[in-house]
C-alpha angles and dihedrals in degrees: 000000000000090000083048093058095039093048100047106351118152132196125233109219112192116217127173093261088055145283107329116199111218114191103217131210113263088246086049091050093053087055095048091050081059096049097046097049105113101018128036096204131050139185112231091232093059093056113087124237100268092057096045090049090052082050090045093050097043083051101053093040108044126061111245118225127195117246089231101044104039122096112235099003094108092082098043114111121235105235080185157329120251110198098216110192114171114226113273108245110237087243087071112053121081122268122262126257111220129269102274087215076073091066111041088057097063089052094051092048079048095058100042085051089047092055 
């Protein structure tokens, strides 16, 4: 299984349109063994930089192929799954409440002046 991988392993990259399949470089695949070695599947934000720029770059470089729709790649063993999530645009995240010491200040300027 592990020649397998090394010989014609491929990695699963997920994007938000579906599983994608990169065919890495021999040299790449050795690396990724490395990488995978204690988890099969791993979130883009834990990698270091070196790693996701070796992602970035496969996937830049290489074309990605569906599972279902390449010829051959059936067969091809997954060295290892990338969960590739793109940033969340701050648009898009939901506003702030305020602090709530901000609060609590105005209700303790309210009691002393209260008493």
């Amino acid at each position: 299984m592990l020649i397998d991988k090394l010989a014609g392993g491929v990695v699963q990259v997920q994007t938000p349109i579906g599983p994608r399949y990169v065919m890495p470089s021999f040299r790449q695949r050795v690396y990724l063994l490395w990488m995978f070695r204690n988890f099969p599947i791993l979130p883009h934000a834990v990698l270091s930089r070196r790693q996701k720029r070796m992602i970035d770059q496969m996937c830049g470089e290489q074309r990605f192929a569906s599972m279902a729709y390449a010829d051959g790649m059936d067969e091809a063993p997954v060295i290892g799954t990338i969960e590739h999530r793109p940033p969340i645009a701050a648009d898009q995240l939901p506003r702030r409440r305020p602090v709530a010491s901000e609060g609590s200040r105005t209700l303790a300027a309210e009691a002393r002046q209260r008493s």
